[in-house]
C-alpha positions in Angstrom: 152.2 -226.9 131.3 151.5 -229.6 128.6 147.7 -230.1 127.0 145.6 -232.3 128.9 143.5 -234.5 126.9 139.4 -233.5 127.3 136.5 -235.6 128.6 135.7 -236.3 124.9 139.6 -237.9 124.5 138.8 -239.5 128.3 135.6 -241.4 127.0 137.5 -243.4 124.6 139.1 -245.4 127.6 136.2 -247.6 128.0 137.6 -249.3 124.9 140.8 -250.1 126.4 141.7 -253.2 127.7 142.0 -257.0 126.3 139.0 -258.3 124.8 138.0 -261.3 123.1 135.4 -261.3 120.6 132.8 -263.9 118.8 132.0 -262.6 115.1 129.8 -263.6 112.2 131.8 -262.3 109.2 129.9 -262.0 105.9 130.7 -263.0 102.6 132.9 -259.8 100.9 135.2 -259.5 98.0 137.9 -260.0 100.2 137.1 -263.0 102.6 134.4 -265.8 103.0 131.6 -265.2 105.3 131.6 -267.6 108.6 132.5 -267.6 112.0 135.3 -265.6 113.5 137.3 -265.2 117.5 138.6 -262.2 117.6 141.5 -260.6 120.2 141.5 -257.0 121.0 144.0 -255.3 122.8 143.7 -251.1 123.2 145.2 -248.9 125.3 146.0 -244.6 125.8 148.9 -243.4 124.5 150.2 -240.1 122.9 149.3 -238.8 126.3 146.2 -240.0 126.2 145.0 -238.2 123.8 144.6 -241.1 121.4 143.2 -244.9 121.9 145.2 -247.6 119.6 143.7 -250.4 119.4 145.1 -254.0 117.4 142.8 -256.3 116.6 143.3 -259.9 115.2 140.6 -262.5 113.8 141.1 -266.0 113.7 139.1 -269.0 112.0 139.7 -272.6 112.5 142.8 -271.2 114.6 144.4 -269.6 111.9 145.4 -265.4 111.6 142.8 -264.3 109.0 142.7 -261.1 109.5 144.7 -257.8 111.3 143.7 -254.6 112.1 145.2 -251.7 114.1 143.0 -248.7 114.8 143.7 -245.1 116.1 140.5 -243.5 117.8 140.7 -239.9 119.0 138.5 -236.7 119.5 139.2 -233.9 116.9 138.7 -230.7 119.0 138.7 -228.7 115.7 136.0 -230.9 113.9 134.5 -231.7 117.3 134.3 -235.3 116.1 135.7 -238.9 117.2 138.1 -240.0 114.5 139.3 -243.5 113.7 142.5 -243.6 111.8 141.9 -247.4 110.4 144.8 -249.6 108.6 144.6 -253.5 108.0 146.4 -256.1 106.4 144.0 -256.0 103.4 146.4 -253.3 102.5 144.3 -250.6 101.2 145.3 -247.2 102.6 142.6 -244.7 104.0 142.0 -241.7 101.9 140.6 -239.9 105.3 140.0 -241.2 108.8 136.4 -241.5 109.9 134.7 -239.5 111.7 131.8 -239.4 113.6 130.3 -238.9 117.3 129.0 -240.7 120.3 124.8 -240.9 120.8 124.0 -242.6 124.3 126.6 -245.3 124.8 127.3 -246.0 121.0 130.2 -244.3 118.7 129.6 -244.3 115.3 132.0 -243.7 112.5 132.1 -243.8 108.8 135.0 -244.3 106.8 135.5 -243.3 103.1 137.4 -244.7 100.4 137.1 -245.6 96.7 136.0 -249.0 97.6 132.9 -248.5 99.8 131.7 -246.3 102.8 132.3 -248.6 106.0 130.5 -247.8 109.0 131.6 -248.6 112.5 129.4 -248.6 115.3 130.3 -249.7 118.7 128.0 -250.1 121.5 129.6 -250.4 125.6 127.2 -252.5 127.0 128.8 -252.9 130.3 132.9 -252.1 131.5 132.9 -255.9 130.5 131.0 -256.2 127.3 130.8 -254.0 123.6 129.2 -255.3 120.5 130.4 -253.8 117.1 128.9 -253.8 114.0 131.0 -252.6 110.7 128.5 -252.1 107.6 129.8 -251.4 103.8 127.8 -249.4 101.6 128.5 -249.1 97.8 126.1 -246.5 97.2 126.8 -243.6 99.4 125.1 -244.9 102.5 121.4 -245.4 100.6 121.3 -249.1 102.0 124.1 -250.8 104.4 125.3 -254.5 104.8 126.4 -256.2 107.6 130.4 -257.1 107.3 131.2 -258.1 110.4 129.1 -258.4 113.7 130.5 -259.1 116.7 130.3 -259.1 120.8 133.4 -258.3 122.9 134.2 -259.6 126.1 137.1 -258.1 128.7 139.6 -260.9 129.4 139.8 -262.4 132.6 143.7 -261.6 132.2 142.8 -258.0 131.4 144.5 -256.0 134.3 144.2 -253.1 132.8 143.9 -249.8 135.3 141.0 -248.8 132.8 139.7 -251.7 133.0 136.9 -250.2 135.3 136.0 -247.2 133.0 132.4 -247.6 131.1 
């Protein structure tokens, strides 16, 4: 019989779905700060043992920014991971990791750049805010880079759709 994907791998569906998302964005070396819509698709796949997720943020109507994310549970680490690539074009050294506390999943990332921190928060099966933080001094002090709140499409059909 094939592996089954775990309770811990099963949690991640509350993410999937389509989503659209209002952001602040602040000011980084790599973009202005401002206002942001965002459009989050994610869905189980690999058997369900991982989430991928694509993301895309607009401004003024225009692509400014692309994501796509790979969450999963690493049963050997016992940690979430996120597997993170964007169009910025910087490769990860390492995928985050990090863990679920109540209803939020935190995860930090490391590179040469910065530590980023992302930490999601399901508010409702509708509704998740996210918050991802830089630090440049080995998580001493973070800042905000992007903050955002998600909302499930109306479109969203998804069978997981229901999953919180």
């Amino acid at each position: 019989m094939a592996p089954q994907p775990t309770p811990h791998h099963n949690r991640l569906h509350a993410l999937a779905g389509a989503w659209m998302g209002e952001e602040v964005v602040a000011d980084t070396p790599w973009m202005p700060g401002g206002k942001a819509r965002s459009f989050v698709t994610a869905k189980p796949v690999l058997g369900s043992f991982f989430l991928e997720q694509d993301y895309r943020q607009e401004r003024d109507g225009q692509e400014t920014f692309r994501a796509k994310g790979l969450f999963t549970f690493d049963l050997d680490r016992n940690e979430y991971r996120l597997f993170w690539f964007d169009n910025l074009g910087f490769a990860p050294a390492d995928p985050a990791g990090g863990a679920w506390d109540g209803n939020t999943l935190s995860v930090i990332r490391k590179s040469s750049r910065a530590l980023a921190r992302h930490t999601i928060t399901i508010r409702s099966p509708h509704e998740y805010e996210q918050v991802i933080e830089n630090s440049w001094d080995e998580g001493a002090s973070w800042m905000p880079v992007t903050t955002g709140l998600y909302r499930r499409r109306s479109d969203d059909h998804s069978p997981l759709s229901h999953v919180a």
